[in-house]
N, C-alpha and C positions, 0 to 999 in steps of 0.2 A: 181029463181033469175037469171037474165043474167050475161051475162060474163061480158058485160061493168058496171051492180051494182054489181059486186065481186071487177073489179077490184077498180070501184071507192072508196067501202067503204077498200078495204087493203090498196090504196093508203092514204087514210083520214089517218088511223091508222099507215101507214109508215110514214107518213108527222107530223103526230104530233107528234110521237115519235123522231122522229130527230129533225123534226125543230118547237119543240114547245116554245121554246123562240124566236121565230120569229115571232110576236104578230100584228106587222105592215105589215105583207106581205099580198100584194092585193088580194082578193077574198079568203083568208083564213077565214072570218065569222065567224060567231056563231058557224057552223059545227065544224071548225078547232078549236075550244076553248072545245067546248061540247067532241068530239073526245078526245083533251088533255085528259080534267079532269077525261072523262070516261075508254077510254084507259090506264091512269097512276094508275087510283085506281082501274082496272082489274089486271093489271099487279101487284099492290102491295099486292094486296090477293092472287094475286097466288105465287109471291115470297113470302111471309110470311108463306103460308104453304110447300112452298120448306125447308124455313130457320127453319123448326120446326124438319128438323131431329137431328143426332147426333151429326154432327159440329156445329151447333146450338148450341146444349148444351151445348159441349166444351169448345167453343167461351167462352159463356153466365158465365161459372166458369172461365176462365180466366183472362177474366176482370171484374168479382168480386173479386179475389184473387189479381189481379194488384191494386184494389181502395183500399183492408183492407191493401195490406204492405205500400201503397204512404199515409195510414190513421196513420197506426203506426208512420210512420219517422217520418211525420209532427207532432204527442204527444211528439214522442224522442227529435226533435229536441227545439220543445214548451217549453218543461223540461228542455232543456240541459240551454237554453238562457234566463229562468226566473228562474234557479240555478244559473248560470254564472253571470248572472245581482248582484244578492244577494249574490254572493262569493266576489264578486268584491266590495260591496257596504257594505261589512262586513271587509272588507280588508281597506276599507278607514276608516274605523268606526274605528278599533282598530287601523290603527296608530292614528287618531285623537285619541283615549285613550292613549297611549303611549306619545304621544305627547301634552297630554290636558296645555293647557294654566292655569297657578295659576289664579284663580276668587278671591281667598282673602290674604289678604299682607303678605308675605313673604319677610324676610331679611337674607343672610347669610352673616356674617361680615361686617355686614353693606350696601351689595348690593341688592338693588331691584329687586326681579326674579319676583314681580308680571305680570301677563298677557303673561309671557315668556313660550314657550316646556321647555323641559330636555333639546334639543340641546344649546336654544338662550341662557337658562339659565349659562349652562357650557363654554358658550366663555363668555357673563356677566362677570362671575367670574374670570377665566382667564385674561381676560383682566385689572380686577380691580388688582389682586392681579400680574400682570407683572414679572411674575418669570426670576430672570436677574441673581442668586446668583452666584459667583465666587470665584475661588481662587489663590491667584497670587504668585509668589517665585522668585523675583529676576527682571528679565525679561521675563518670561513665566506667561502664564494665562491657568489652566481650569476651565471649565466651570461647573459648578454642576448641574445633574441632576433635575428635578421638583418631588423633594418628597414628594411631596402634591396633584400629578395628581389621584393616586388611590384613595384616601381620598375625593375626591370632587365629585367624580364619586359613590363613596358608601354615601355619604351623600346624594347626588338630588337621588339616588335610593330608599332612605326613605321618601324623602319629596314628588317623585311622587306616591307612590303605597301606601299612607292612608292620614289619616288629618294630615296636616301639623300644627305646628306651625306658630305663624308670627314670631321668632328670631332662629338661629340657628349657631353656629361657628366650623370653621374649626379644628377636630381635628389633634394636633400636637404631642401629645404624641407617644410614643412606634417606634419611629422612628430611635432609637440609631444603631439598627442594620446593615439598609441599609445605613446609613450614615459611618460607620465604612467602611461597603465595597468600600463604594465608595472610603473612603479616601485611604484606601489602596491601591487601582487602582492608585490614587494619587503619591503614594511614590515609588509604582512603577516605577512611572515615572522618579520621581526627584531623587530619591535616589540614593546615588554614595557609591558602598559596598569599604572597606577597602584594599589597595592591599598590603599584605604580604610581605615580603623581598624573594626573589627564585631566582632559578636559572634561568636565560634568555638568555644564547648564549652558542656559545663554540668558542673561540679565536685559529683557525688551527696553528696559525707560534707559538704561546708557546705551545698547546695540553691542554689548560685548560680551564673548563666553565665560565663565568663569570656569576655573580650576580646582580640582580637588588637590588636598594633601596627599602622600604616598604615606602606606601603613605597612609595617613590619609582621610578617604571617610566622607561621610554625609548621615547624615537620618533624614528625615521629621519628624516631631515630631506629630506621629499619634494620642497620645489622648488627648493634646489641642486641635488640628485642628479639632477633632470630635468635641471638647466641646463649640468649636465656633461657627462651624454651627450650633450644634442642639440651641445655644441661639440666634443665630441670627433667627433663624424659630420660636423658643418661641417666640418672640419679634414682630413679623411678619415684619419684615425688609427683605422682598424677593428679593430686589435688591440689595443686602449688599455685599462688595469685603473685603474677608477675606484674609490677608496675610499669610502663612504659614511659618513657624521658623522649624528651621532644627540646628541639633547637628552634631558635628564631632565625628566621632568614628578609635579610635583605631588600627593600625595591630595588629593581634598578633604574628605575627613575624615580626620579624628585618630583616634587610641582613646580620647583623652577627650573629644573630641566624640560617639563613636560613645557612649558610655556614658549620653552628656545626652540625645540624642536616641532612643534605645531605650525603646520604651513598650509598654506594652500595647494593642493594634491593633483585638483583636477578641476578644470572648471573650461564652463561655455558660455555664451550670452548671443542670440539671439534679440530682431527687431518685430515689433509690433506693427499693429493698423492704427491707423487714426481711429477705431470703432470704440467710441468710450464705453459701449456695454462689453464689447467683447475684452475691453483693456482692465475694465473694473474685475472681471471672472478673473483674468490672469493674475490681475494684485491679491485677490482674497486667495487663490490658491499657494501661488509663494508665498506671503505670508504664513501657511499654515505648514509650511515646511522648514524656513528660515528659523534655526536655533536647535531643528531635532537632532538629540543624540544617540548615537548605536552601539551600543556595545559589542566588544568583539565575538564572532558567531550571530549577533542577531540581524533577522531580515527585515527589511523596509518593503513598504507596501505604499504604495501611491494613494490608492483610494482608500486604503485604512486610515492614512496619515490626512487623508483630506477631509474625509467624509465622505457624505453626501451631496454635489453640487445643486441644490435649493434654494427656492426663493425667499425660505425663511432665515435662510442666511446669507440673503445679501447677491446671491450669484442672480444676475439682471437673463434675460430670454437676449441670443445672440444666435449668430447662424452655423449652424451644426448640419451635420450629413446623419439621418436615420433611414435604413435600408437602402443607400444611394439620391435619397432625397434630402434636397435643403430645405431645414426647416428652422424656424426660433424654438432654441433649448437652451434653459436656464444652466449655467455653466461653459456657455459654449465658446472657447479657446483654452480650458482647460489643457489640450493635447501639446499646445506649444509648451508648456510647464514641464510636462513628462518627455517631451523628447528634451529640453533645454539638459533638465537632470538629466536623462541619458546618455548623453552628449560626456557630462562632467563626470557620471557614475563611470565608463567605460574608460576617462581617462587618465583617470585614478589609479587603475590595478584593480578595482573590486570586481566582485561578482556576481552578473545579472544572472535572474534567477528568471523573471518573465518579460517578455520585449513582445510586443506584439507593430506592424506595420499597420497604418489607414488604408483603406479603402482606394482613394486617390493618392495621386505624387502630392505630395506638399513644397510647398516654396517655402518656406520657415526654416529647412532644415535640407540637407541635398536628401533625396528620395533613397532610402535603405539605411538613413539613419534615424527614422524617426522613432516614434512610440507612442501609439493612440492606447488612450485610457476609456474605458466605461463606466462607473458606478452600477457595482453588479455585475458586472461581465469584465471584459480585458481588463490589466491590472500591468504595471509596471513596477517589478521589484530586483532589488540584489539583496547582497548579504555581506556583511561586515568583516572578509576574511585577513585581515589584518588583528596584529594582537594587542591591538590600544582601540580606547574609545575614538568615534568618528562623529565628526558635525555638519550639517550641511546649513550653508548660507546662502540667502538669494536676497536679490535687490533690483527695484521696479520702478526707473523714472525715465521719463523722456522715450517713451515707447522702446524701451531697451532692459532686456530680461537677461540677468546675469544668474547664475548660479553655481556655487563653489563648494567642492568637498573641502573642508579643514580635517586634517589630522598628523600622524605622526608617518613619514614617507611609507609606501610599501614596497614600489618600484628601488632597485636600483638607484646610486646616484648615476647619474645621466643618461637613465632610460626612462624615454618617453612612448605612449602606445599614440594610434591616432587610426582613424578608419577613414577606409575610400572602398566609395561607390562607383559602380560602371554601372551602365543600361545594358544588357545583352537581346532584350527582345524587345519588338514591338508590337502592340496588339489591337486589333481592328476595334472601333468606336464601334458601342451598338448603334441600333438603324435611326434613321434622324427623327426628329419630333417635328409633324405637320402641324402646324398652325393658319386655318382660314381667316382670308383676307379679303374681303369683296371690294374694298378699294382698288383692288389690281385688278392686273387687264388677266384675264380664262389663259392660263398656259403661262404665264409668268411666275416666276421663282425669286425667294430674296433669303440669303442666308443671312438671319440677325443673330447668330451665334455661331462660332465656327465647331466643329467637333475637338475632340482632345482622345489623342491613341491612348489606349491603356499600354502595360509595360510591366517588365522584369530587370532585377536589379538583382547583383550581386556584390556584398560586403566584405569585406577585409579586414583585418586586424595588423596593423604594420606595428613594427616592433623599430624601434631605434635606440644606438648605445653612441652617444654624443654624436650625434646629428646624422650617422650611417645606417643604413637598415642593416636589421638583422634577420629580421625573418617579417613576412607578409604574405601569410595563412589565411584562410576562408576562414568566414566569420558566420555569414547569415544569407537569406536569398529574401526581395521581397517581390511582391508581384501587385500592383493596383490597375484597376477596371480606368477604361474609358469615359467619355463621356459622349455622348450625343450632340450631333447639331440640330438648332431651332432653324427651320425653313417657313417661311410664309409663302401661299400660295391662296389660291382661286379657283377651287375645283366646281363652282358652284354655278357656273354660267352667267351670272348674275353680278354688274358690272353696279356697283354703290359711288357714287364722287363723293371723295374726300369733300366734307364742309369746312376743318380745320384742322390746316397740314400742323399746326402747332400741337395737337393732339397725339400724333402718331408717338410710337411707344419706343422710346430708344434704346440702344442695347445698354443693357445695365453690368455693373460689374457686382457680382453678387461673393467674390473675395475667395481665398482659396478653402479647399476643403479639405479634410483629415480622411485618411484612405483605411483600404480595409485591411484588416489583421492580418497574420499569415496567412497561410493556407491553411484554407478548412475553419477559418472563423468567420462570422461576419454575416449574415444573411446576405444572398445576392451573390454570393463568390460561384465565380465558375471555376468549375474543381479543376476544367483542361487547361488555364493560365495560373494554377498556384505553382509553388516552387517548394523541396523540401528546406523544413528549418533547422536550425542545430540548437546548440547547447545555450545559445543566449536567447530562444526563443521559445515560449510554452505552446503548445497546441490545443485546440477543441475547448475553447471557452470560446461560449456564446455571448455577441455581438447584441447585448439587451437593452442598451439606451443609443441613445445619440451619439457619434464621432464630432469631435468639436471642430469647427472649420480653421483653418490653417492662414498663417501670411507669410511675409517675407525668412531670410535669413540671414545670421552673423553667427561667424565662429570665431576664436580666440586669433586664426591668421591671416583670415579671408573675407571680408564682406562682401554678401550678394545682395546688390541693390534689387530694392522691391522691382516687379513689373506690373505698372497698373492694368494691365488684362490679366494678369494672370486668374488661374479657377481654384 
């Protein structure tokens, strides 16, 4: 073969390989077609035994495996949409069951639910029977309830789920009950309770309470008013306005009953200091209590009822404990006031609502009776659980603090309450307070104040029925901090002579102090000497002013004479 039929016939085979969809090209011919078709299907035998090795195979299972999973989804999906179709065509089936139209005549009270659902049916009804019922007193109107909606609702429940009848009526029976409530709800409203004859003010320019009249109240006349509506519902008269009749009822007390029976309930009195600042705080406090009235259920508040002990109203700077320090604070004896009423509040019958303990024991009061007050923080309250108005009375001369519940007994006749304290522990003073003194001799010590243990107290509530106990129950726990002793010494090697022994500083009585709150109040409390409180005691109110410093005490059986050291 020559070189020009090599190159013609590679060229033929190069030319139809490229450009054999070039079908129109000149002098391409028969050759150029024959060349294609022979040429393409050389070449496709011989690819085909290329493509028979192992990527072949590969291939060949992978899109087999690609047509079984695109065969799966399109069954899953076939499934999911000819379920779907028939969930959905099952979901209209049964509300159409729920909802089936009556095919043969039905009447409830006369209404035609033929061809009606349950829904068309229940406004049908509804609408025939037009529930409007009312009740009116005076000038007011309410409205009464539809106590025939559950009724109608449990009757189309019977008529759609079996054979109905064609007649069926609304049952009205057994309805006495809800109707009762409601009327109650009723008198609620209108009813005006009876007011008693009591005590209502207190008149400062004579120093005497005065008394209200008793008024004559009204009450709805609850089992007619029942007995109407349920005959008006007998009757089926559903838009029917029923008047309601109301009676006057009685006080049982008068105001001059109220004036026989007003006594004094409960009361204590406590002694003072000679300190005219700290004696002026105590007057301007009782005072601001002396004549307040309580009505039954409501609560008294100390520092509401006080105010604020400030200088713009008169309370003088006296000595008060803040954070365990004595300092001058305007108000400062105020605590002897709230434990006084304490005292009186407890033995009354009523009920303390917050009591909190000082910091230290006080002498004013035996230690676990007292009651330190803050402005702002601790608070001494009860609550008026007696069913007549209450007044309390206080009076302030000769360094002697009385103060007295007046009202209408709550206790028993000759049941008296009365509380005792015990000490059960006692608690190490913190570490003494060193004070230099170059007057003395190097290694010489002088206690000029002793320390004072701190301590735990536990309270009781006795109960007596003419002069025997009946019971004497836990009441309260209180717990107060120590105090420190002052030592003078001479650590300083350095030996100064006294120029004037007349100078030296003597021990001073700086008068007792009001202690810390229960436990868990008070800045400074150590949590390992609190004790828990009970129900006459509030917790976790923060200690934010000053504790007022504390003095002697008296109670209504016992007097404890002052002791001039006391702290």
């Amino acid at each position: 073969m020559s070189q020009d039929d090599n190159r013609q016939r590679s060229g033929g085979r190069t030319y139809s390989s490229q450009n054999g969809s070039k079908r129109n090209t000149p002098n391409s011919g028969r050759r150029t077609s024959q060349s294609y078709r022979g040429g393409n299907s050389y070449q496709q035998r011989r690819g085909k035994k290329r493509r028979r090795g192992p990527q072949y195979g590969i291939t060949k299972i992978l899109l087999a495996a690609v047509f079984a999973v695109a065969s799966v989804i399109s069954v899953m999906a076939a499934v999911k949409y000819i379920g779907g179709h028939k969930t959905k065509e099952t979901d209209v089936n049964s509300t159409k069951v729920s909802e089936t139209q009556l095919k043969k005549e039905v009447h409830v009270d006369g209404v035609s639910i033929t061809g009606l659902s349950k829904t068309e049916a229940k406004k049908a009804i509804d609408q025939s029977i037009g529930w409007g019922m009312k009740v009116t007193y005076e000038n007011e109107t309410y409205e009464l309830k539809n106590f025939l909606d559950d009724r109608i609702d449990t009757l189309l429940d019977e008529i759609y789920s079996k054979d109905s009848k064609e007649e069926y009526t609304i049952d009205t029976d057994g309805l006495d009950e809800e109707v009762k409530t409601e009327v109650k709800a009723i008198a609620g409203k209108w009813d005006v309770p009876a007011k008693n004859g009591s005590i209502s003010g207190f008149d400062k320019a004579t120093g005497k309470f005065v008394y209200a009249g008793e008024k004559k109240g009204i009450a709805i006349d609850q089992d007619k008013l029942t007995a109407d509506i349920l005959a008006q519902i007998k009757a089926k008269n559903y838009k029917g306005s029923i008047a309601a009749q109301a009676t006057e009822t009685a006080p049982k007390i008068t105001e001059e009953q109220a004036k026989a029976l007003y006594k004094v309930i409960g009361t204590y009195t406590t002694t003072t200091t000679t300190n005219s600042d700290r004696n002026k705080n105590i007057e301007l406090a009782s005072t601001a209590l002396n004549g307040m009235i309580l009505q039954p259920g409501e609560e008294f508040s100390f520092n509401k009822t006080t105010g604020e002990r400030s200088s713009a109203k008169g309370y003088r700077p006296a000595g008060a404990y803040l954070n365990g320090v004595l300092i001058e604070e305007p108000g400062g004896g105020v605590c002897q006031v709230s434990s006084t009423l304490y005292n009186a509040v407890v033995f009354a019958g009523l009920t303390t609502t917050e009591r909190h303990a000082h910091s230290y024991e006080p002498s004013y009061v035996t230690p676990g009776e007292d009651a330190m007050v803050s402005f702002g923080g601790p608070d001494m309250k009860f609550v008026n659980n007696s069913s007549s108005a209450i007044a309390i009375r206080t009076s302030f001369a000769d360094r002697k603090l009385k103060i007295s519940i007046i009202g209408i007994p709550i206790l028993e006749d000759g049941v008296t309450l009365s509380m005792t304290s015990s000490k059960t522990a006692e608690l190490d003073a913190p570490a003494p307070i060193y004070e230099e003194d170059q007057t003395m001799q190097p290694g010489e010590e002088k206690v000029i104040k002793q320390e004072t243990k701190g301590s735990r107290w536990v309270t009781n509530l006795v109960t007596k029925k003419d002069g025997a106990v009946v019971s004497d129950e836990f009441f309260h726990n209180s717990t107060y901090r120590g105090k420190p002793a002052t030592i003078k010494r001479n650590t300083t090697g350095v030996v100064v002579p006294a120029t004037d022994p007349s100078q030296t500083v003597p021990e001073t009585h700086q008068g007792n102090a009001p202690t810390q709150s229960v436990p868990g109040n008070g800045p400074g409390t150590n949590a390992a000497e609190t004790a828990p409180s009970t129900a006459a005691e509030t917790q976790n109110t923060p200690a934010t002013q000053a504790e007022t410093e504390g003095t002697t005490a008296e109670n209504t059986q016992s007097i404890i004479q002052p002791n001039p050291m006391s702290q």
